[in-house]
LOLUM-683283 format. One record per residue (C-alpha): residue in one letter; x, y, z. Coordinates in pm, whole numbers, plus 50000, padded with zeros to 5 digits. Last residue first. Layout:
aXYZ ...
REM end
This chain:
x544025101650542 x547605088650466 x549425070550740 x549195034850657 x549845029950280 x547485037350035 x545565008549862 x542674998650107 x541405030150153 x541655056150454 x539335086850472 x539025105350806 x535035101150902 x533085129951014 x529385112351147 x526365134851005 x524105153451230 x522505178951025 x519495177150940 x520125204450669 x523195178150527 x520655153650479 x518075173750222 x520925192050065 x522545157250003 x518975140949881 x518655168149652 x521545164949507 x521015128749481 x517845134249291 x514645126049433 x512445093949544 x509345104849784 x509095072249956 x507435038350002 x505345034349694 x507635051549515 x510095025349596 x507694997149479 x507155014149123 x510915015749091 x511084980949175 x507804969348897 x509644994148676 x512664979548687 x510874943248599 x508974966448257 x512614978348171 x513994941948133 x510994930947955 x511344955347698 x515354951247697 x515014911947601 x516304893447914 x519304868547786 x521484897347964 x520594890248303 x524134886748407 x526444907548156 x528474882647963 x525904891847658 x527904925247656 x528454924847242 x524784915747186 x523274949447248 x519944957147226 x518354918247205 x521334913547449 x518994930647666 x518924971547726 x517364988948042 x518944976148333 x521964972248125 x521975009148104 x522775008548489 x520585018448812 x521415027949150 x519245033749452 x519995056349754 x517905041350033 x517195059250326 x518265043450642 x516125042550960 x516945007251036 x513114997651000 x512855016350719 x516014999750577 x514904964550654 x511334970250474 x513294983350214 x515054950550172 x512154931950257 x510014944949932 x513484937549742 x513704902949844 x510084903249774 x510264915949425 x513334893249300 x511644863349432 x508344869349222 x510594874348944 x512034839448948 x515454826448819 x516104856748601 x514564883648859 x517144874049075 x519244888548805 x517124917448759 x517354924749139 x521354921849088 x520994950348824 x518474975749032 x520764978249312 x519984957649609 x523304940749712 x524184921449992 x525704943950307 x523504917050531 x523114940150820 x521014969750597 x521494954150231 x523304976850013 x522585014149968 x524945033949759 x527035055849980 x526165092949996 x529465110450121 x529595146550203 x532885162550192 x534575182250494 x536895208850475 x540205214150750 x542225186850545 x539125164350403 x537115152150668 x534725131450522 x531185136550580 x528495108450657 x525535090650443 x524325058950602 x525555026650445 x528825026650688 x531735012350532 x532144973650620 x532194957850295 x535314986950202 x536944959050442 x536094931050208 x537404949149886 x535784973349627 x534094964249311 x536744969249083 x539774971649340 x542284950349175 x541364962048872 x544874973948741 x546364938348886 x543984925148605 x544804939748321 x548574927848443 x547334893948457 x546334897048093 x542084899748082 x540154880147857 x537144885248057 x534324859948212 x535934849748503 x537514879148544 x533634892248611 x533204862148851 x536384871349064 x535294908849087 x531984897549166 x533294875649448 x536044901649561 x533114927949611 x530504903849792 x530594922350168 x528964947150010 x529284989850105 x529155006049757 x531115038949782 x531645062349510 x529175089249571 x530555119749659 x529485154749730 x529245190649702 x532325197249450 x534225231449471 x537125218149294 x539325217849555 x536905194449792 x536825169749442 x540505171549444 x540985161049821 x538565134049747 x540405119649495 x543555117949674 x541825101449976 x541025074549700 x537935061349534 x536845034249271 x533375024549282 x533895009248908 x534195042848816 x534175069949068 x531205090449145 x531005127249122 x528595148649229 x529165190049164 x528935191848788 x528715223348552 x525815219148369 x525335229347999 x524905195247867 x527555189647574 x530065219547689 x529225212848055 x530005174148086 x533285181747844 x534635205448070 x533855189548366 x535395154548252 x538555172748139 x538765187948476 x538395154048659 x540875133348482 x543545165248478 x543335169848842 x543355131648866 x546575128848594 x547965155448858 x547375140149168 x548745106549038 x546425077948963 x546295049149142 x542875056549287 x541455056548917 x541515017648891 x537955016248746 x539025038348480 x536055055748359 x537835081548090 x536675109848154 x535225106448537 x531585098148620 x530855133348680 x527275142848787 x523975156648607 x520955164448725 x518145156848593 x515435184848431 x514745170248128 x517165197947934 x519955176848130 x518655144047989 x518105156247648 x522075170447610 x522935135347682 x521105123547400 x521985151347166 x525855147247248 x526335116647225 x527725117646825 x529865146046871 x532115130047132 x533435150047418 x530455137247644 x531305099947568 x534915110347706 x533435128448047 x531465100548153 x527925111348297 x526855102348616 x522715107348590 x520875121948847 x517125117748887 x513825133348842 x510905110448828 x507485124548699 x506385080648681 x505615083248273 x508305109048262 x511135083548398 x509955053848182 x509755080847874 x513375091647938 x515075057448028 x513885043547674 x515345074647453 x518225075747631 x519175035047593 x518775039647228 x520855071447105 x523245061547410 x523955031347240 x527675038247178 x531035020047078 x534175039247134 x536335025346904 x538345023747135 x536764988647285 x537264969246999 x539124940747153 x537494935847545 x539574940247818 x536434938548040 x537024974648169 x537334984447811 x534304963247677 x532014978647971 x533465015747867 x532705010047507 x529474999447555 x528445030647751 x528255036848140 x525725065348233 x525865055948571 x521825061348675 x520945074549020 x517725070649250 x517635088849605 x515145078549846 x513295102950093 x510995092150376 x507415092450289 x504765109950525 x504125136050352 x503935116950013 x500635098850174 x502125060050174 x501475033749937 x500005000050000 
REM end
Protein backbone atom coordinates (compact mmCIF):
# COMPACT_ATOMS: atom_id res chain seq x y z
CA UNK A 1 0.00 0.00 0.00
CA UNK A 2 1.47 3.37 -0.63
CA UNK A 3 2.12 6.00 1.74
CA UNK A 4 0.63 9.88 1.74
CA UNK A 5 3.93 11.69 0.13
CA UNK A 6 4.12 13.60 3.52
CA UNK A 7 4.76 10.99 5.25
CA UNK A 8 7.41 9.24 2.89
CA UNK A 9 10.99 9.21 3.76
CA UNK A 10 13.29 10.29 0.93
CA UNK A 11 15.14 7.85 -1.54
CA UNK A 12 17.63 8.88 -3.95
CA UNK A 13 17.72 7.06 -7.50
CA UNK A 14 20.94 7.45 -9.80
CA UNK A 15 21.82 6.13 -13.25
CA UNK A 16 25.86 5.59 -14.29
CA UNK A 17 25.72 6.53 -17.67
CA UNK A 18 28.25 3.68 -18.60
CA UNK A 19 28.44 3.06 -22.49
CA UNK A 20 29.47 -0.06 -24.45
CA UNK A 21 32.70 1.00 -24.93
CA UNK A 22 33.46 1.57 -21.33
CA UNK A 23 32.01 -2.14 -20.29
CA UNK A 24 34.30 -3.68 -23.23
CA UNK A 25 37.33 -1.56 -21.89
CA UNK A 26 37.02 -2.54 -18.31
CA UNK A 27 36.43 -6.15 -19.60
CA UNK A 28 39.57 -5.98 -21.82
CA UNK A 29 37.49 -6.42 -24.55
CA UNK A 30 39.12 -5.93 -28.47
CA UNK A 31 37.26 -3.08 -30.01
CA UNK A 32 36.76 -1.14 -27.15
CA UNK A 33 38.34 2.37 -28.65
CA UNK A 34 36.33 2.53 -30.96
CA UNK A 35 34.17 3.92 -28.66
CA UNK A 36 31.03 2.00 -29.22
CA UNK A 37 27.67 3.82 -28.22
CA UNK A 38 23.95 3.13 -27.60
CA UNK A 39 23.24 6.15 -25.90
CA UNK A 40 20.85 7.14 -28.95
CA UNK A 41 18.77 3.96 -27.72
CA UNK A 42 19.17 3.50 -24.07
CA UNK A 43 18.22 7.57 -23.69
CA UNK A 44 15.34 7.46 -25.47
CA UNK A 45 13.88 4.35 -23.26
CA UNK A 46 15.07 5.74 -19.72
CA UNK A 47 13.37 9.16 -20.62
CA UNK A 48 9.75 8.08 -21.26
CA UNK A 49 9.95 5.38 -18.18
CA UNK A 50 11.13 8.35 -16.02
CA UNK A 51 8.30 10.90 -17.38
CA UNK A 52 5.61 8.32 -17.27
CA UNK A 53 6.38 8.06 -13.19
CA UNK A 54 7.48 12.45 -13.01
CA UNK A 55 10.90 11.04 -11.72
CA UNK A 56 13.82 13.33 -11.58
CA UNK A 57 17.12 11.77 -11.13
CA UNK A 58 20.87 12.19 -11.53
CA UNK A 59 22.71 10.73 -14.10
CA UNK A 60 26.85 10.23 -13.84
CA UNK A 61 27.92 11.13 -17.03
CA UNK A 62 31.46 10.05 -18.47
CA UNK A 63 33.43 12.84 -19.53
CA UNK A 64 34.91 11.03 -22.94
CA UNK A 65 31.30 9.99 -24.32
CA UNK A 66 30.45 13.72 -23.56
CA UNK A 67 33.43 15.00 -25.82
CA UNK A 68 32.11 13.00 -28.68
CA UNK A 69 29.86 14.60 -31.29
CA UNK A 70 27.72 11.76 -31.75
CA UNK A 71 26.33 11.66 -27.75
CA UNK A 72 25.85 14.72 -27.52
CA UNK A 73 21.98 15.13 -28.34
CA UNK A 74 21.10 12.35 -26.00
CA UNK A 75 22.93 13.53 -23.18
CA UNK A 76 22.07 17.04 -23.90
CA UNK A 77 18.10 15.62 -23.52
CA UNK A 78 18.65 14.40 -20.11
CA UNK A 79 19.95 17.68 -18.70
CA UNK A 80 17.16 19.79 -20.66
CA UNK A 81 14.74 17.02 -18.72
CA UNK A 82 15.43 18.48 -15.69
CA UNK A 83 18.14 15.68 -14.07
CA UNK A 84 20.95 16.44 -12.75
CA UNK A 85 23.97 15.66 -13.93
CA UNK A 86 27.27 14.28 -12.13
CA UNK A 87 30.85 13.33 -13.20
CA UNK A 88 31.58 9.81 -13.80
CA UNK A 89 35.22 10.64 -14.63
CA UNK A 90 36.67 10.98 -18.46
CA UNK A 91 37.83 8.15 -19.10
CA UNK A 92 36.05 5.57 -16.41
CA UNK A 93 39.02 3.83 -15.20
CA UNK A 94 37.95 1.62 -12.54
CA UNK A 95 41.51 1.76 -11.09
CA UNK A 96 41.45 5.65 -10.83
CA UNK A 97 42.87 5.65 -7.13
CA UNK A 98 46.29 4.91 -8.58
CA UNK A 99 46.42 7.79 -10.37
CA UNK A 100 48.74 10.65 -9.62
CA UNK A 101 47.37 14.01 -8.32
CA UNK A 102 47.96 15.54 -11.42
CA UNK A 103 46.57 12.88 -14.06
CA UNK A 104 43.35 13.16 -11.34
CA UNK A 105 43.33 16.98 -11.58
CA UNK A 106 43.54 16.52 -15.22
CA UNK A 107 40.87 13.33 -15.18
CA UNK A 108 38.39 15.40 -13.41
CA UNK A 109 38.76 18.79 -15.24
CA UNK A 110 38.55 17.27 -18.61
CA UNK A 111 35.39 15.45 -17.48
CA UNK A 112 33.85 18.95 -16.34
CA UNK A 113 34.63 20.54 -19.30
CA UNK A 114 33.28 18.17 -21.56
CA UNK A 115 30.00 17.41 -19.14
CA UNK A 116 29.22 21.28 -19.45
CA UNK A 117 30.06 21.95 -23.11
CA UNK A 118 27.55 18.96 -24.26
CA UNK A 119 24.90 19.52 -21.33
CA UNK A 120 25.33 22.93 -20.01
CA UNK A 121 25.81 21.91 -16.31
CA UNK A 122 28.71 22.33 -14.48
CA UNK A 123 28.93 19.18 -12.12
CA UNK A 124 29.16 19.00 -8.36
CA UNK A 125 28.59 14.86 -7.71
CA UNK A 126 31.00 12.72 -8.78
CA UNK A 127 31.20 9.04 -8.55
CA UNK A 128 34.17 6.99 -9.32
CA UNK A 129 34.19 4.28 -11.84
CA UNK A 130 33.89 0.92 -10.92
CA UNK A 131 33.37 2.45 -7.18
CA UNK A 132 36.84 3.42 -7.29
CA UNK A 133 37.93 6.13 -4.66
CA UNK A 134 41.02 7.45 -3.00
CA UNK A 135 41.82 10.14 -0.24
CA UNK A 136 43.55 11.79 -3.26
CA UNK A 137 40.40 11.96 -5.05
CA UNK A 138 38.56 13.40 -2.53
CA UNK A 139 40.98 16.10 -1.79
CA UNK A 140 40.50 17.15 -5.56
CA UNK A 141 36.82 16.97 -5.58
CA UNK A 142 36.90 19.44 -2.08
CA UNK A 143 39.32 21.78 -4.45
CA UNK A 144 37.12 21.81 -7.06
CA UNK A 145 34.22 23.14 -5.29
CA UNK A 146 32.32 19.72 -5.50
CA UNK A 147 29.24 19.06 -2.98
CA UNK A 148 29.48 15.47 -2.70
CA UNK A 149 30.55 11.97 -3.41
CA UNK A 150 29.17 8.92 -4.29
CA UNK A 151 31.64 6.23 -4.90
CA UNK A 152 31.11 3.89 -2.18
CA UNK A 153 29.15 0.60 -2.43
CA UNK A 154 29.28 -1.02 1.05
CA UNK A 155 28.96 -5.29 0.10
CA UNK A 156 30.59 -7.77 1.68
CA UNK A 157 30.50 -9.62 -2.08
CA UNK A 158 33.11 -7.21 -3.89
CA UNK A 159 36.04 -9.84 -4.39
CA UNK A 160 33.29 -12.44 -5.52
CA UNK A 161 31.98 -10.25 -8.34
CA UNK A 162 35.29 -9.12 -9.13
CA UNK A 163 36.38 -12.87 -9.36
CA UNK A 164 33.20 -13.79 -11.49
CA UNK A 165 33.63 -10.78 -13.89
CA UNK A 166 37.51 -12.09 -14.56
CA UNK A 167 35.93 -15.03 -14.97
CA UNK A 168 34.32 -14.01 -17.88
CA UNK A 169 37.14 -11.48 -19.43
CA UNK A 170 40.15 -11.99 -21.43
CA UNK A 171 42.08 -10.03 -19.18
CA UNK A 172 46.33 -10.30 -19.07
CA UNK A 173 47.33 -10.61 -15.43
CA UNK A 174 48.57 -7.22 -15.57
CA UNK A 175 44.80 -6.03 -16.79
CA UNK A 176 43.98 -7.49 -13.95
CA UNK A 177 46.36 -6.17 -11.14
CA UNK A 178 44.87 -2.61 -12.59
CA UNK A 179 41.36 -3.80 -11.28
CA UNK A 180 42.28 -4.97 -8.25
CA UNK A 181 39.77 -2.84 -6.60
CA UNK A 182 36.74 -3.08 -9.17
CA UNK A 183 34.09 -3.58 -6.89
CA UNK A 184 35.78 -2.67 -3.73
CA UNK A 185 37.40 -5.09 -1.14
CA UNK A 186 36.09 -6.90 2.08
CA UNK A 187 36.94 -4.10 4.42
CA UNK A 188 35.31 -1.31 2.02
CA UNK A 189 32.19 -4.22 2.95
CA UNK A 190 32.14 -2.64 6.20
CA UNK A 191 31.73 1.23 5.32
CA UNK A 192 28.82 2.66 6.88
CA UNK A 193 25.55 2.66 4.45
CA UNK A 194 24.32 5.89 6.02
CA UNK A 195 25.53 9.06 4.43
CA UNK A 196 28.49 10.84 6.57
CA UNK A 197 31.18 13.65 5.80
CA UNK A 198 34.72 13.14 5.22
CA UNK A 199 37.11 15.21 6.68
CA UNK A 200 39.12 16.43 4.03
CA UNK A 201 42.22 18.68 5.45
CA UNK A 202 40.20 21.41 7.50
CA UNK A 203 36.89 20.88 4.75
CA UNK A 204 34.57 18.22 4.94
CA UNK A 205 32.88 16.25 1.92
CA UNK A 206 29.59 14.65 2.03
CA UNK A 207 29.46 11.04 1.21
CA UNK A 208 26.16 9.29 -0.04
CA UNK A 209 27.03 5.58 -0.20
CA UNK A 210 24.94 3.39 -2.41
CA UNK A 211 22.58 1.41 -0.32
CA UNK A 212 23.30 -2.32 0.13
CA UNK A 213 21.49 -4.59 2.31
CA UNK A 214 21.01 -3.03 5.97
CA UNK A 215 23.11 -5.99 8.20
CA UNK A 216 23.50 -8.30 5.31
CA UNK A 217 25.70 -5.61 3.07
CA UNK A 218 24.18 -7.86 -0.08
CA UNK A 219 23.30 -5.93 -2.88
CA UNK A 220 19.98 -4.24 -3.91
CA UNK A 221 20.76 -2.18 -6.88
CA UNK A 222 18.47 -2.43 -9.68
CA UNK A 223 20.99 -4.97 -11.76
CA UNK A 224 21.35 -7.82 -9.12
CA UNK A 225 17.35 -7.53 -8.61
CA UNK A 226 17.12 -8.26 -12.41
CA UNK A 227 19.24 -11.15 -11.95
CA UNK A 228 17.14 -12.60 -9.25
CA UNK A 229 14.56 -11.64 -11.41
CA UNK A 230 16.10 -14.33 -13.99
CA UNK A 231 15.45 -17.36 -11.81
CA UNK A 232 12.03 -16.06 -10.52
CA UNK A 233 10.59 -12.57 -10.56
CA UNK A 234 8.34 -13.07 -7.78
CA UNK A 235 11.64 -13.67 -5.68
CA UNK A 236 13.33 -10.68 -7.00
CA UNK A 237 10.26 -8.41 -5.75
CA UNK A 238 10.08 -9.68 -2.26
CA UNK A 239 13.70 -9.71 -1.56
CA UNK A 240 13.48 -6.25 -2.58
CA UNK A 241 10.01 -5.51 -0.68
CA UNK A 242 12.15 -6.81 2.57
CA UNK A 243 15.05 -4.95 1.72
CA UNK A 244 13.29 -1.67 2.14
CA UNK A 245 11.33 -2.98 4.74
CA UNK A 246 14.90 -3.55 6.54
CA UNK A 247 16.01 -0.03 5.77
CA UNK A 248 12.85 1.63 7.19
CA UNK A 249 13.11 -0.24 10.00
CA UNK A 250 16.94 0.72 10.36
CA UNK A 251 16.12 4.25 9.60
CA UNK A 252 18.26 4.34 6.42
CA UNK A 253 17.19 5.92 3.26
CA UNK A 254 17.90 4.13 0.33
CA UNK A 255 19.99 5.63 -2.46
CA UNK A 256 19.24 3.37 -5.48
CA UNK A 257 21.41 2.79 -8.50
CA UNK A 258 20.58 1.84 -11.88
CA UNK A 259 22.77 0.85 -15.11
CA UNK A 260 21.97 0.91 -18.96
CA UNK A 261 21.96 -2.78 -18.75
CA UNK A 262 18.94 -2.39 -16.67
CA UNK A 263 17.36 -1.11 -19.58
CA UNK A 264 18.92 -2.85 -22.74
CA UNK A 265 18.99 -6.94 -23.34
CA UNK A 266 21.33 -8.65 -25.51
CA UNK A 267 18.35 -8.18 -27.95
CA UNK A 268 19.94 -4.29 -27.74
CA UNK A 269 23.27 -5.06 -27.52
CA UNK A 270 24.78 -8.43 -28.14
CA UNK A 271 28.45 -7.52 -27.58
CA UNK A 272 27.90 -7.48 -23.44
CA UNK A 273 25.90 -10.82 -23.42
CA UNK A 274 28.47 -11.74 -20.37
CA UNK A 275 26.44 -9.25 -18.44
CA UNK A 276 24.13 -11.33 -15.93
CA UNK A 277 20.59 -10.98 -16.97
CA UNK A 278 21.48 -10.27 -20.36
CA UNK A 279 19.30 -13.15 -22.14
CA UNK A 280 16.30 -10.66 -20.86
CA UNK A 281 15.01 -8.81 -23.99
CA UNK A 282 15.35 -4.88 -23.03
CA UNK A 283 11.34 -4.47 -23.02
CA UNK A 284 10.99 -6.91 -20.45
CA UNK A 285 13.99 -5.81 -18.67
CA UNK A 286 12.61 -2.17 -18.29
CA UNK A 287 8.97 -3.36 -17.43
CA UNK A 288 10.87 -5.68 -14.01
CA UNK A 289 12.66 -2.05 -13.13
CA UNK A 290 9.64 -0.59 -13.24
CA UNK A 291 7.80 -3.07 -11.03
CA UNK A 292 11.08 -1.91 -8.25
CA UNK A 293 10.91 1.57 -9.09
CA UNK A 294 7.15 1.41 -8.77
CA UNK A 295 7.69 -0.29 -5.21
CA UNK A 296 10.09 2.53 -4.04
CA UNK A 297 7.63 5.15 -4.85
CA UNK A 298 5.34 3.43 -3.06
CA UNK A 299 7.43 3.83 0.02
CA UNK A 300 9.09 7.22 -0.44
CA UNK A 301 9.34 10.48 -2.16
CA UNK A 302 12.44 9.39 -4.56
CA UNK A 303 14.64 12.60 -5.67
CA UNK A 304 17.84 13.42 -7.09
CA UNK A 305 21.01 12.87 -5.19
CA UNK A 306 21.54 16.49 -4.93
CA UNK A 307 18.65 16.81 -3.48
CA UNK A 308 18.97 14.09 -1.19
CA UNK A 309 22.54 15.72 0.03
CA UNK A 310 20.92 19.20 0.65
CA UNK A 311 18.07 17.37 2.22
CA UNK A 312 20.65 15.36 4.79
CA UNK A 313 23.19 17.81 5.27
CA UNK A 314 20.12 20.44 6.69
CA UNK A 315 19.49 17.71 9.40
CA UNK A 316 22.50 17.89 10.25
CA UNK A 317 24.10 15.34 12.30
CA UNK A 318 26.36 13.48 10.05
CA UNK A 319 29.38 11.23 11.47
CA UNK A 320 33.08 12.99 10.14
CA UNK A 321 35.03 10.11 9.02
CA UNK A 322 39.02 10.53 8.06
CA UNK A 323 39.33 8.68 4.72
CA UNK A 324 41.65 5.61 4.54
CA UNK A 325 41.40 3.01 1.53
CA UNK A 326 42.67 -0.14 1.07
CA UNK A 327 45.56 0.85 -1.38
CA UNK A 328 47.48 3.73 0.35
CA UNK A 329 49.84 2.99 2.80
CA UNK A 330 49.19 3.48 6.57
CA UNK A 331 49.42 7.05 7.40
CA UNK A 332 47.60 8.86 4.66
CA UNK A 333 44.02 10.16 5.42
Amino acid sequence: MSRPAGDRPLASLSLDADNLWSYQKTHGDAGWDRYASYLDVLVPRVLEFLAERDLTITFFIVGKDASLPENREPLAALAAAGHEIGNHSFRHEPWLHLYERDELVDELRKAEEAIEDATGVRTIGFRGPGYSLSTTTLEILVERGYRYDASTLPMVIGPLARAYYFRTSKLTDEQKAERSELFGSWRDGLRSIRPYRWQVGAEALTELPVTTLPLGRVPIHVSYLLYLAGVRPALARAYFSNALRLCRMRKVEPSILLHPLDFLGADDVDELAFFPAMGMAGKAKTELVGQFVDQLRAQHRVVTMRSHVEDIERRGGLELVVPHFTTEPAGVG
